[in-house]
Jmol script that loads the backbone (N, CA, C; Angstrom):
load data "model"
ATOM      1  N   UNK A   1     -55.825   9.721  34.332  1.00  0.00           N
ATOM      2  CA  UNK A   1     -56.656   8.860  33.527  1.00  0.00           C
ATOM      3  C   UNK A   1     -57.567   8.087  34.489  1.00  0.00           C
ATOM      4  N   UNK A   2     -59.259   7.844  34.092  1.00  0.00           N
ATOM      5  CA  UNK A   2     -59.740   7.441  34.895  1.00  0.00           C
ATOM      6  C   UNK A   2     -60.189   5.766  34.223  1.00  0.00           C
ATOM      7  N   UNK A   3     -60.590   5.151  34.878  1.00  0.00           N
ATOM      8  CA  UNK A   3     -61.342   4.159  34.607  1.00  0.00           C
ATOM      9  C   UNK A   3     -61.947   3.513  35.565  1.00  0.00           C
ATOM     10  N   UNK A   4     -63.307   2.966  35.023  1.00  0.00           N
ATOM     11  CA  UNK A   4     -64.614   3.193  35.968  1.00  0.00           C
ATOM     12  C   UNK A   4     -64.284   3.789  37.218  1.00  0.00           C
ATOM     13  N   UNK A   5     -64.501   5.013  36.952  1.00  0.00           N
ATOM     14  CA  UNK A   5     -64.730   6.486  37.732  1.00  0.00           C
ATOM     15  C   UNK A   5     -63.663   6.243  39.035  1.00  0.00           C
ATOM     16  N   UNK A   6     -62.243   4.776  38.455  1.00  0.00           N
ATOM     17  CA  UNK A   6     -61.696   5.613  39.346  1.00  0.00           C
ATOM     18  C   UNK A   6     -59.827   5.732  38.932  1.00  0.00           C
ATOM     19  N   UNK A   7     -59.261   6.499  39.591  1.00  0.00           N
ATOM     20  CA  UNK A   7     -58.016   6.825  38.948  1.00  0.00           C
ATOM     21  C   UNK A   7     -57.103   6.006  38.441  1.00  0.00           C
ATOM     22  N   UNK A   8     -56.607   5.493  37.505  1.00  0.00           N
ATOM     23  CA  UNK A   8     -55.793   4.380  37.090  1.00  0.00           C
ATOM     24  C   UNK A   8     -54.194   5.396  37.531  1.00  0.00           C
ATOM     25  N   UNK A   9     -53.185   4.396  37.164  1.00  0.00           N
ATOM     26  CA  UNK A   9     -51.920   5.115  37.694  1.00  0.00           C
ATOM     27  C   UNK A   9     -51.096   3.732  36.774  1.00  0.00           C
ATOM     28  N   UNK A  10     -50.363   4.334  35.466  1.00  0.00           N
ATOM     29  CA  UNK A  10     -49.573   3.195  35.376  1.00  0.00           C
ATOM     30  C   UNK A  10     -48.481   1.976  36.041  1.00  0.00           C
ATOM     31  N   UNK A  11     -48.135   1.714  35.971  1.00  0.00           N
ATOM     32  CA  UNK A  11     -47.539   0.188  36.617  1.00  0.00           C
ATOM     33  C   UNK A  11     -46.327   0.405  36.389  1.00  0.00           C
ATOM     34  N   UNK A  12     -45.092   0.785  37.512  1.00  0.00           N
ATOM     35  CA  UNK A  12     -43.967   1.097  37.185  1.00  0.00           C
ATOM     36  C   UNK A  12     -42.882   0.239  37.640  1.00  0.00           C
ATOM     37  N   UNK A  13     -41.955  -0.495  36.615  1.00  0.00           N
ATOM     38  CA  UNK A  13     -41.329  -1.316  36.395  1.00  0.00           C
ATOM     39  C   UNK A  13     -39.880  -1.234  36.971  1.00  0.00           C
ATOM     40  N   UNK A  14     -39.637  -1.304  38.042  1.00  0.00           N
ATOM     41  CA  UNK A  14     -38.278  -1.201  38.092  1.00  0.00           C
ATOM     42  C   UNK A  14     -36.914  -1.388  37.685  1.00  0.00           C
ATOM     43  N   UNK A  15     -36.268  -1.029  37.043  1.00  0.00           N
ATOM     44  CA  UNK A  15     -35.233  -1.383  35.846  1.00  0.00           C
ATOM     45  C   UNK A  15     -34.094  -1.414  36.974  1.00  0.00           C
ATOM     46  N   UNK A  16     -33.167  -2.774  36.036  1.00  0.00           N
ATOM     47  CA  UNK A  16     -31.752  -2.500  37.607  1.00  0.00           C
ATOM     48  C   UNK A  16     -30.775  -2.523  36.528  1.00  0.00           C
ATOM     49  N   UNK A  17     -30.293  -1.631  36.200  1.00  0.00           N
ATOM     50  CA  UNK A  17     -29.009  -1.248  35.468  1.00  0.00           C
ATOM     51  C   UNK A  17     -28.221  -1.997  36.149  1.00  0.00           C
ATOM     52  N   UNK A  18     -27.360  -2.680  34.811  1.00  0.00           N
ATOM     53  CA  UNK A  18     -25.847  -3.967  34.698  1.00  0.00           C
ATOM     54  C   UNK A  18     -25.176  -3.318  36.050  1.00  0.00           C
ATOM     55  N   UNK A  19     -24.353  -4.296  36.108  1.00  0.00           N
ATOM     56  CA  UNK A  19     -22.980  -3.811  37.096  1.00  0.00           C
ATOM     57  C   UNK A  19     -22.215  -3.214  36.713  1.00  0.00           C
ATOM     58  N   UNK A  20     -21.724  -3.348  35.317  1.00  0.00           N
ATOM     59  CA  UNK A  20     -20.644  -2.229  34.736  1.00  0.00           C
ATOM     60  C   UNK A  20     -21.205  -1.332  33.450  1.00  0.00           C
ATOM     61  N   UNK A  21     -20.989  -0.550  33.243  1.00  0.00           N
ATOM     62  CA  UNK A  21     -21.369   0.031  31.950  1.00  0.00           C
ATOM     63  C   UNK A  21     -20.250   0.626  31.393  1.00  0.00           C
ATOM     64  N   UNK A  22     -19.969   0.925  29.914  1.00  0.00           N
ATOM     65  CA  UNK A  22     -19.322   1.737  29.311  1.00  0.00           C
ATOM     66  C   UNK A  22     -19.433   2.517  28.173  1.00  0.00           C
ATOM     67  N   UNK A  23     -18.597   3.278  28.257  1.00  0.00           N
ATOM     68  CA  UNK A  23     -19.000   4.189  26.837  1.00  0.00           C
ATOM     69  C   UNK A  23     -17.992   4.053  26.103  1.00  0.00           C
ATOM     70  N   UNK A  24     -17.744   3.733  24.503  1.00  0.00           N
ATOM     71  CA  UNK A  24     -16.546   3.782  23.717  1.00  0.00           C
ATOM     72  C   UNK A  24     -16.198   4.690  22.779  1.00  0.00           C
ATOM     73  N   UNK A  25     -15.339   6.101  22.817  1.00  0.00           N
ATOM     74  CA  UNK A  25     -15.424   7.112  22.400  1.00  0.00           C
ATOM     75  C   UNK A  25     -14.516   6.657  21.367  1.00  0.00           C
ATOM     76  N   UNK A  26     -15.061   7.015  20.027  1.00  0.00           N
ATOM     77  CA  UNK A  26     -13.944   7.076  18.687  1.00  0.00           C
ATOM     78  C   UNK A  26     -13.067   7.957  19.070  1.00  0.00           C
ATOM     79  N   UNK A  27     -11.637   8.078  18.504  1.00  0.00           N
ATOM     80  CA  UNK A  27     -10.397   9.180  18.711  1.00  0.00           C
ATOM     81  C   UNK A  27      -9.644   8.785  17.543  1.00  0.00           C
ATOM     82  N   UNK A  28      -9.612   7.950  16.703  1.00  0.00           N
ATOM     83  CA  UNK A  28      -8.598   7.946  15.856  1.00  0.00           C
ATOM     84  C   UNK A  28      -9.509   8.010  14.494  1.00  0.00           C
ATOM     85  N   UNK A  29      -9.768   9.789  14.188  1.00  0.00           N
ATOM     86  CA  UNK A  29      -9.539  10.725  13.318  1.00  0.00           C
ATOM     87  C   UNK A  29      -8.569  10.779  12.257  1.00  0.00           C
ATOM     88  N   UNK A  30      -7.587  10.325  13.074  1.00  0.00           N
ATOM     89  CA  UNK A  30      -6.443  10.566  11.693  1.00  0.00           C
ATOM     90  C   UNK A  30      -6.531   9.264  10.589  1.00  0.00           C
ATOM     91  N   UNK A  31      -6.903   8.357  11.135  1.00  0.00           N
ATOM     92  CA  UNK A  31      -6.922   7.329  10.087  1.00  0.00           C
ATOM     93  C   UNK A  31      -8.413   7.711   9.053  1.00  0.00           C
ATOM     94  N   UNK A  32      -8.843   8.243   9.606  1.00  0.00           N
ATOM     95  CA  UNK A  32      -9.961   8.721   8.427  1.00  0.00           C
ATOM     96  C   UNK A  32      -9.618   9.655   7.769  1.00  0.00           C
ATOM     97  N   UNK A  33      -8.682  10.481   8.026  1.00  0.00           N
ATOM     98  CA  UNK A  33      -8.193  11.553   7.405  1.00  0.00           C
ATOM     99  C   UNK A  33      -7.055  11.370   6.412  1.00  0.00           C
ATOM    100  N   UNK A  34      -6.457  10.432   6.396  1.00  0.00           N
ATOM    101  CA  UNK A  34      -5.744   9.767   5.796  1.00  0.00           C
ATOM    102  C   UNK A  34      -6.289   9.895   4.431  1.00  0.00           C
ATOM    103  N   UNK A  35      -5.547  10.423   3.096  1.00  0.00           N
ATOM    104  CA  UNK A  35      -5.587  10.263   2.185  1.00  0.00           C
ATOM    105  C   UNK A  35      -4.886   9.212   1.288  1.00  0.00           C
ATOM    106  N   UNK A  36      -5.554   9.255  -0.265  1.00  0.00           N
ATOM    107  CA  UNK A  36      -4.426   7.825  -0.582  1.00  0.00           C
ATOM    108  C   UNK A  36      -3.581   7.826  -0.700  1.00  0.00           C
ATOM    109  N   UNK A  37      -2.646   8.820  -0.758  1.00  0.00           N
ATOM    110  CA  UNK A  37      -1.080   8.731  -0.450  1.00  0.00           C
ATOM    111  C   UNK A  37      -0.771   8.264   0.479  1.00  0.00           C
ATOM    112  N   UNK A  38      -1.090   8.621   1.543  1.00  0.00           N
ATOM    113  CA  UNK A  38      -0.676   7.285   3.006  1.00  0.00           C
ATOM    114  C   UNK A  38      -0.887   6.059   2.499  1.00  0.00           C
ATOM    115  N   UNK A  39      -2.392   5.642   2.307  1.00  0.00           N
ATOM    116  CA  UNK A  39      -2.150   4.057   1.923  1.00  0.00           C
ATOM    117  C   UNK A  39      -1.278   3.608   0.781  1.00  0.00           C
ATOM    118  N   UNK A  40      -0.987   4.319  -0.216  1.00  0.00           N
ATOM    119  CA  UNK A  40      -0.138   4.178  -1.015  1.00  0.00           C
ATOM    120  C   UNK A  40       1.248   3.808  -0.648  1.00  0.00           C
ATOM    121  N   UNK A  41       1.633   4.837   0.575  1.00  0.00           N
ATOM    122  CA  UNK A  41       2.795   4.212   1.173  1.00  0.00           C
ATOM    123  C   UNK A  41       2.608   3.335   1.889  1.00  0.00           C
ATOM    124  N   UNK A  42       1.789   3.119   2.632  1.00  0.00           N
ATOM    125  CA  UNK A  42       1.961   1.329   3.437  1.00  0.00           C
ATOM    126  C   UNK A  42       1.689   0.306   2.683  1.00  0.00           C
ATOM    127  N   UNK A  43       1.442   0.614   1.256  1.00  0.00           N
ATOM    128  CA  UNK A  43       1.317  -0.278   0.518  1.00  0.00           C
ATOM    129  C   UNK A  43       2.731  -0.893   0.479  1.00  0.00           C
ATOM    130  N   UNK A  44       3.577   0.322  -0.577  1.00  0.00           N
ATOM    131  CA  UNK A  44       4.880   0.154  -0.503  1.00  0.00           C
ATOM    132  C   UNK A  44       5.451  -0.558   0.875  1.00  0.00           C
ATOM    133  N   UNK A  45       5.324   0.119   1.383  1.00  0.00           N
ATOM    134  CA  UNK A  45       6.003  -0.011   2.808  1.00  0.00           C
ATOM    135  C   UNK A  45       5.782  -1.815   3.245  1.00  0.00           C
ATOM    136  N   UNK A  46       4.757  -2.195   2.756  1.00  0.00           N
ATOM    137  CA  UNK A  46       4.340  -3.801   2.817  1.00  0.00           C
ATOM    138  C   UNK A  46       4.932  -4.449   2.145  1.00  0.00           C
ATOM    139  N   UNK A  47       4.948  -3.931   0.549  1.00  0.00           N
ATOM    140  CA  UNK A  47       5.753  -4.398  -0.419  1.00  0.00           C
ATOM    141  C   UNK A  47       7.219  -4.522  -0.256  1.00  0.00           C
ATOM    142  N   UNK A  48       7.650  -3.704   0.758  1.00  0.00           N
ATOM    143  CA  UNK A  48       9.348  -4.013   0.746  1.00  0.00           C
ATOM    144  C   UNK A  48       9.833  -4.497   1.790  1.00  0.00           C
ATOM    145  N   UNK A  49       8.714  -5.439   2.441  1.00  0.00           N
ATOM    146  CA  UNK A  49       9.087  -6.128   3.402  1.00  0.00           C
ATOM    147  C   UNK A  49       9.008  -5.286   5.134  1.00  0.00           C
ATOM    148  N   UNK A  50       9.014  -4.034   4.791  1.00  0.00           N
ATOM    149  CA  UNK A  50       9.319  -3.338   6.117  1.00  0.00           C
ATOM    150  C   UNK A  50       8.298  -3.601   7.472  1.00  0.00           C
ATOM    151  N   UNK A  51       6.820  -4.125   6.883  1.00  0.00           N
ATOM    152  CA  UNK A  51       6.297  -4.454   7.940  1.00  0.00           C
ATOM    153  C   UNK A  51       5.544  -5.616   7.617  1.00  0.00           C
ATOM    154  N   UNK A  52       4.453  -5.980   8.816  1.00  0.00           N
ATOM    155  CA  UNK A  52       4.108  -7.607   8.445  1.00  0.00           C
ATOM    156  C   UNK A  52       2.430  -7.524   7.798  1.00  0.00           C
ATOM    157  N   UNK A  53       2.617  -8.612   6.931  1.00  0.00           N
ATOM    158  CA  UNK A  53       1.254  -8.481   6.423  1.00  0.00           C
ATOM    159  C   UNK A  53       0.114  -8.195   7.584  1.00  0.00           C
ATOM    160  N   UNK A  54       0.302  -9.340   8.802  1.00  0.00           N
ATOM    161  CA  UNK A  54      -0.578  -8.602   9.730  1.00  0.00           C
ATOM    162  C   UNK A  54      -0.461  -7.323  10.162  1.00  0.00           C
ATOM    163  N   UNK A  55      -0.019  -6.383  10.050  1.00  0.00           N
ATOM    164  CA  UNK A  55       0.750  -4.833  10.676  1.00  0.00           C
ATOM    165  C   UNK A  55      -0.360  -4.292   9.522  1.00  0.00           C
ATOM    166  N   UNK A  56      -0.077  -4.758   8.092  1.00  0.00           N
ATOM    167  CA  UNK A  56      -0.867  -3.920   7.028  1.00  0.00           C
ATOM    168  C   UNK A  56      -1.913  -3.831   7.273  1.00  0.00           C
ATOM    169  N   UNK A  57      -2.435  -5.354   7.103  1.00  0.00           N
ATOM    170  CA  UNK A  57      -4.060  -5.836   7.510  1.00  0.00           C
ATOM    171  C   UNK A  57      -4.429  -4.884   8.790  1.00  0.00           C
ATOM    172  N   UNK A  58      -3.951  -4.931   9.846  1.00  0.00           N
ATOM    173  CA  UNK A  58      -4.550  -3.988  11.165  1.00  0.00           C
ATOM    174  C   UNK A  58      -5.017  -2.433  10.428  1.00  0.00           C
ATOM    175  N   UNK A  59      -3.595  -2.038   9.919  1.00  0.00           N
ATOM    176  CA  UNK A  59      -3.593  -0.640   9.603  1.00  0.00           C
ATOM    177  C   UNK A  59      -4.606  -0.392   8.536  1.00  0.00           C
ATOM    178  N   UNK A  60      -4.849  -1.241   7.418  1.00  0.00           N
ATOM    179  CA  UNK A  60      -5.741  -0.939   6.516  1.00  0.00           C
ATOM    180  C   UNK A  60      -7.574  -0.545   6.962  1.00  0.00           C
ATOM    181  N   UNK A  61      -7.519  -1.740   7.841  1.00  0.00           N
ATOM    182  CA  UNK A  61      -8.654  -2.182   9.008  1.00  0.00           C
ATOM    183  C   UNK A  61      -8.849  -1.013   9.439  1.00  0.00           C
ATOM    184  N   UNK A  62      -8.125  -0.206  10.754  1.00  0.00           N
ATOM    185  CA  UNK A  62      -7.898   0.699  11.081  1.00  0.00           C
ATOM    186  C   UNK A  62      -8.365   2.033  10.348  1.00  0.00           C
ATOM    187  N   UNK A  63      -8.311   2.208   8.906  1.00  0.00           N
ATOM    188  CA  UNK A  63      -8.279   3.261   7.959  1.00  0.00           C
ATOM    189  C   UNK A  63      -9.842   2.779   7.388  1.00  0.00           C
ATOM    190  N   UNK A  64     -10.417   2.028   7.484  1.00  0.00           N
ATOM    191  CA  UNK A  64     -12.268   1.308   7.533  1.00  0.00           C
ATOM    192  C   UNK A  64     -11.413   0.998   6.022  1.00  0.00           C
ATOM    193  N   UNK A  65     -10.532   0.392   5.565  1.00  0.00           N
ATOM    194  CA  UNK A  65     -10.813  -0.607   4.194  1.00  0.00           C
ATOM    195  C   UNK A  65     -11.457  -1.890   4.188  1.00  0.00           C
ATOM    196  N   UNK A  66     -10.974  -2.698   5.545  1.00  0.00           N
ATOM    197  CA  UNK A  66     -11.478  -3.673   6.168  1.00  0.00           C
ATOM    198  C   UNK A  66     -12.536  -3.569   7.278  1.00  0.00           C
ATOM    199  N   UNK A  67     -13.588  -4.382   7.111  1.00  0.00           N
ATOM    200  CA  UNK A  67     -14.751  -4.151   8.789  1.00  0.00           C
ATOM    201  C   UNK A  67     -14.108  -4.451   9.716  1.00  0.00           C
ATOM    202  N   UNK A  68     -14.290  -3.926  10.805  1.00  0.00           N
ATOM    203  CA  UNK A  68     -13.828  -4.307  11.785  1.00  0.00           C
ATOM    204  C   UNK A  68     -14.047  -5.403  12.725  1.00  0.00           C
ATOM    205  N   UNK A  69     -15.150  -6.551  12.134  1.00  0.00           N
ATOM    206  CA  UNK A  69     -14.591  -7.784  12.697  1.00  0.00           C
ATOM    207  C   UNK A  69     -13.895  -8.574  11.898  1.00  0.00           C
ATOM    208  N   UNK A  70     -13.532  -7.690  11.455  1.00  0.00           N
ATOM    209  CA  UNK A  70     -11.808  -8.790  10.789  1.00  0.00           C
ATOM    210  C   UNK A  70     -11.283  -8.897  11.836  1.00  0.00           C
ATOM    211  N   UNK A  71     -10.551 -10.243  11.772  1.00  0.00           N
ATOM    212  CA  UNK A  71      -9.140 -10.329  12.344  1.00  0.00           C
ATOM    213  C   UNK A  71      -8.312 -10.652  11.904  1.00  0.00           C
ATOM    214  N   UNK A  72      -7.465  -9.392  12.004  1.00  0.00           N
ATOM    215  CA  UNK A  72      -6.183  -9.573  10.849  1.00  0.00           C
ATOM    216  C   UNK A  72      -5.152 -10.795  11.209  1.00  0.00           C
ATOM    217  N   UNK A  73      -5.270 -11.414  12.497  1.00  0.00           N
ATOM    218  CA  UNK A  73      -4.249 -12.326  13.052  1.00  0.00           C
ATOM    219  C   UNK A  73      -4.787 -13.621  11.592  1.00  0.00           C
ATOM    220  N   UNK A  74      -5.747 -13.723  11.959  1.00  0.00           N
ATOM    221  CA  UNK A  74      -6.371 -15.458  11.277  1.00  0.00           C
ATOM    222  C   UNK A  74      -6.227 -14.852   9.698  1.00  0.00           C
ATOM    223  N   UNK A  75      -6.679 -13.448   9.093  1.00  0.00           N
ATOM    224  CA  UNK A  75      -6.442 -13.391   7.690  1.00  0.00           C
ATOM    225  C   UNK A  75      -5.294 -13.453   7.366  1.00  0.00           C
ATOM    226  N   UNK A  76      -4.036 -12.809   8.157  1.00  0.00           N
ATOM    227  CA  UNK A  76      -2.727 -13.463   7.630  1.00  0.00           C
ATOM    228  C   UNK A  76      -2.136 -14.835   7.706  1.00  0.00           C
ATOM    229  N   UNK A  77      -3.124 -15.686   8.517  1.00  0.00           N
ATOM    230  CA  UNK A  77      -2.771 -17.336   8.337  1.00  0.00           C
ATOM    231  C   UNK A  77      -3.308 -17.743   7.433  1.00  0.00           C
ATOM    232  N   UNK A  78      -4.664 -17.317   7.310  1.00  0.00           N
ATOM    233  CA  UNK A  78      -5.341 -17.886   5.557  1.00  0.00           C
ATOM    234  C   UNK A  78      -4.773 -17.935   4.417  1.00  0.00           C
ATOM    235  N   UNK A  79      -4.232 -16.240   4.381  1.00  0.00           N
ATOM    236  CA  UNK A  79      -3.859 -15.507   3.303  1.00  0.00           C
ATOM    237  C   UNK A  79      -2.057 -16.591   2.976  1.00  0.00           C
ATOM    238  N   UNK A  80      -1.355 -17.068   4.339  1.00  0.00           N
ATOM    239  CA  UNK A  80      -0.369 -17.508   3.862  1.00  0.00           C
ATOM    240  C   UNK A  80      -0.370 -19.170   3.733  1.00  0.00           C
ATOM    241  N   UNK A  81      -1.324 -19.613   4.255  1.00  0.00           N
ATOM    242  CA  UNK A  81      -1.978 -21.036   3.929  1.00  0.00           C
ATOM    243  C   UNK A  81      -2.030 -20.801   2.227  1.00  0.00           C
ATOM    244  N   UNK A  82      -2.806 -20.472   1.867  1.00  0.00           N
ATOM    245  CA  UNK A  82      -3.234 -20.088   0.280  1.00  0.00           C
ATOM    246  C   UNK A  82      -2.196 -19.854  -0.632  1.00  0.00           C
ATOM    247  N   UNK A  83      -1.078 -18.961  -0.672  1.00  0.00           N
ATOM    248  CA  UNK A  83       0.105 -19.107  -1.011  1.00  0.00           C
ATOM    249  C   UNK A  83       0.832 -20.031  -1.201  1.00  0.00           C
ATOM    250  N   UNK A  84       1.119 -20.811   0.151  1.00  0.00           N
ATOM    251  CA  UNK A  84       1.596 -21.976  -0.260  1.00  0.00           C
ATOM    252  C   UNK A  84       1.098 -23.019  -1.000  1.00  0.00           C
ATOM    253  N   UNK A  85      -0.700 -23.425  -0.912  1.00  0.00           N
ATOM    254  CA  UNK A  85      -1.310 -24.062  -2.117  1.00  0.00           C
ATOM    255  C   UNK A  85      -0.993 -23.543  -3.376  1.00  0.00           C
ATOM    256  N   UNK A  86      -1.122 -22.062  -3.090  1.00  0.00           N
ATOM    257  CA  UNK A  86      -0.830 -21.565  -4.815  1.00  0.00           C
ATOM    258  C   UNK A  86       0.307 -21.901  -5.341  1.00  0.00           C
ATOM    259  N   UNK A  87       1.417 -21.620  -4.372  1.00  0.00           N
ATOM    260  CA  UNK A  87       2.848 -22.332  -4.977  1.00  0.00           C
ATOM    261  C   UNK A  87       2.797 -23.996  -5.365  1.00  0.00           C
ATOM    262  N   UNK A  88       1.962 -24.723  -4.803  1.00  0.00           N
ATOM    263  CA  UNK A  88       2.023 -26.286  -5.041  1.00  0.00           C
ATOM    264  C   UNK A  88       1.259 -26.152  -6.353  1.00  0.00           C
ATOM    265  N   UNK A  89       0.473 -25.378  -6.820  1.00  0.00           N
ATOM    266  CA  UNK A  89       0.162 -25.375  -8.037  1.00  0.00           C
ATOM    267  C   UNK A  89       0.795 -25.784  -9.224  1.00  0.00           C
ATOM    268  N   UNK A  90       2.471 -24.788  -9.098  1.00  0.00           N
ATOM    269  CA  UNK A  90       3.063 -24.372 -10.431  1.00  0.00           C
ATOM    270  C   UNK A  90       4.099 -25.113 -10.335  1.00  0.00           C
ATOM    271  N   UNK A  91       4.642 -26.163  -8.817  1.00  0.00           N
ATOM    272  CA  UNK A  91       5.081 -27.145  -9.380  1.00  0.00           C
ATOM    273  C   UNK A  91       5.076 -28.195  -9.801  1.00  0.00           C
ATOM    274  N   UNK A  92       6.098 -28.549 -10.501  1.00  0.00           N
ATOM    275  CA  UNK A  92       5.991 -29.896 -11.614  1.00  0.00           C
ATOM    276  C   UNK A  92       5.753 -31.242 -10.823  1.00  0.00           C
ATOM    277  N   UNK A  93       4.798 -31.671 -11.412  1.00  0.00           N
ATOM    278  CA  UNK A  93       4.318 -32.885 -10.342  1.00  0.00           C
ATOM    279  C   UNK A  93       5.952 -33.707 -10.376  1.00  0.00           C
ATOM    280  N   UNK A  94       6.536 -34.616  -9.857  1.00  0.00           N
ATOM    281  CA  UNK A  94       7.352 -35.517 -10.061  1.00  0.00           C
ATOM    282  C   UNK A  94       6.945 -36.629 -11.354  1.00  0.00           C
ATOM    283  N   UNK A  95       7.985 -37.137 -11.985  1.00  0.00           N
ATOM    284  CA  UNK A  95       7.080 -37.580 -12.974  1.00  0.00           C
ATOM    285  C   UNK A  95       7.276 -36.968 -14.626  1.00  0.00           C
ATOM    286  N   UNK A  96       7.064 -36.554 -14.367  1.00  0.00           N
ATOM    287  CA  UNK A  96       7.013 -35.583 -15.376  1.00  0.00           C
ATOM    288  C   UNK A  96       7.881 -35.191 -16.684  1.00  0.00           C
ATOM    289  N   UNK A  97       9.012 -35.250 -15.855  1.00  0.00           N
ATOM    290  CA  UNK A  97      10.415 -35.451 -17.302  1.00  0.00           C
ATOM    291  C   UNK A  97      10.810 -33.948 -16.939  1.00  0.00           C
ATOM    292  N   UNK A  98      10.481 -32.854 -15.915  1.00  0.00           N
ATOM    293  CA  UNK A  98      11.103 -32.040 -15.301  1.00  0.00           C
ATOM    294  C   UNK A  98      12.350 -31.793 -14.092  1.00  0.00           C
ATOM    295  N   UNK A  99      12.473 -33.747 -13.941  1.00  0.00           N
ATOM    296  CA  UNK A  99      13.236 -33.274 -12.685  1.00  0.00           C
ATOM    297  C   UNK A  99      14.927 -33.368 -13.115  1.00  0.00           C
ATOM    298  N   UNK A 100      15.637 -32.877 -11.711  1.00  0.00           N
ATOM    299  CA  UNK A 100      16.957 -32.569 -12.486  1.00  0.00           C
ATOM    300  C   UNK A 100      17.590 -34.418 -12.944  1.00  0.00           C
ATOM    301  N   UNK A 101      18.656 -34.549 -13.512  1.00  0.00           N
ATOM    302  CA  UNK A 101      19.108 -35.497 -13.951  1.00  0.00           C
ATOM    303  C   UNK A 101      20.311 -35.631 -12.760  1.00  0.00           C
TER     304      UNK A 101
END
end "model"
wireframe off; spacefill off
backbone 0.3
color backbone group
């Protein structure tokens, strides 16, 4: 490329690539492959106590039900914060003419 009749040459920028780099290869296939009978059983499997709500939460996560910036650590503190409000719900305030005699 010329300009006024004489050769231009673009302007080359030297780039300095980070200190570390990485690449993060997906491998866990099987959780996508997973049909709903699996989750069906870790449903169960949640339901009967056998593992921990956080264990579910990961695994569900894991299977893309949940995004993955969940964190299942803090949703099972929410989730059991909330419970216990919900239980203060349904009991009888004191007062009331419910308590034992």
């Amino acid at each position: 490329m010329n300009i006024n009749g004489r050769p231009h040459y673009p302007t080359v920028v030297p780039i300095t690539p980070p200190e570390t780099m990485g690449v993060n290869i997906y491998s866990d296939f099987e959780a996508l492959i997973m049909g709903d009978t699996d989750k069906e059983l870790l449903l169960k499997t949640r339901q009967a106590g056998e593992i921990t709500r956080e264990r579910f939460l990961r695994e569900e996560q894991r299977r893309g039900v949940f995004s993955v910036d969940m964190d299942a650590e803090e949703e099972a503190k929410a989730v059991e914060i909330e419970s216990v409000n919900d239980l203060k719900n349904f009991l009888p305030e004191e007062g009331t003419g419910t308590e034992e005699l």
